[in-house]
N, C-alpha and C positions, 0 to 999 in steps of 0.2 A: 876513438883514434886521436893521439895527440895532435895531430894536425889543424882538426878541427876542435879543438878546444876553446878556440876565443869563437869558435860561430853558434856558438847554443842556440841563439836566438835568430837563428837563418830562416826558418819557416816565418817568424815576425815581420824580420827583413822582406821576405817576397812578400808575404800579404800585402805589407804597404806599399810598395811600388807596384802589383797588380801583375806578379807572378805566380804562377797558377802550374802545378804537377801536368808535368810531359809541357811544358810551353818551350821553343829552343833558345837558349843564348847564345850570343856569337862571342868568341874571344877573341883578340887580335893575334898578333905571334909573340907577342911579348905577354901574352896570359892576362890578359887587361880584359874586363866585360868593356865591350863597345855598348854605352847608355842608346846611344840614337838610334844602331840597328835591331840590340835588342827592345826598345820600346815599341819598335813598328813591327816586330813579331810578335808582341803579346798585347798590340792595343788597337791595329789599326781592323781592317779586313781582312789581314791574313790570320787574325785572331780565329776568325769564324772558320776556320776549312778545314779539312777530315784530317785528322791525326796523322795518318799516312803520305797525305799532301804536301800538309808541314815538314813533315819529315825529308819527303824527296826535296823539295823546295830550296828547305835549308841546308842540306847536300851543296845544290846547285850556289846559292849565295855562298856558300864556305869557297869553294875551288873560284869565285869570281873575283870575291872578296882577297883572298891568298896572290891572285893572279895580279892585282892593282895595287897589294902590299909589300911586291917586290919588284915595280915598275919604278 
């Protein structure tokens, strides 16, 4: 995909900041990775919880996160 032509080394990229397949990232509205909230998805103890968890979770952080981004 031309799009991603300058990210070849996207898998690289996650290994070293300690992202890890199916881990979630949060974007702002403006398409930005938020560094802070993604880091405490993928490093703290919500590291550790069922896949499915994460998932609902990060649902719920998305709609909170949206809701304080246009306060």
């Amino acid at each position: 995909m031309p799009v991603l032509a300058e990210w070849e080394d996207l898998a690289e990229r996650e290994e070293r900041v300690g992202i890890h397949p199916g881990d979630p990232i949060l974007l702002s509205p403006d398409y930005r990775v938020d560094q802070v909230s993604s880091r405490y998805l993928c490093r703290s103890s919500f590291a550790r919880l069922a896949q499915e968890t994460k998932r609902n979770y990060t649902d719920d952080y998305c709609l909170f996160f949206d809701f304080l981004w246009g306060v």
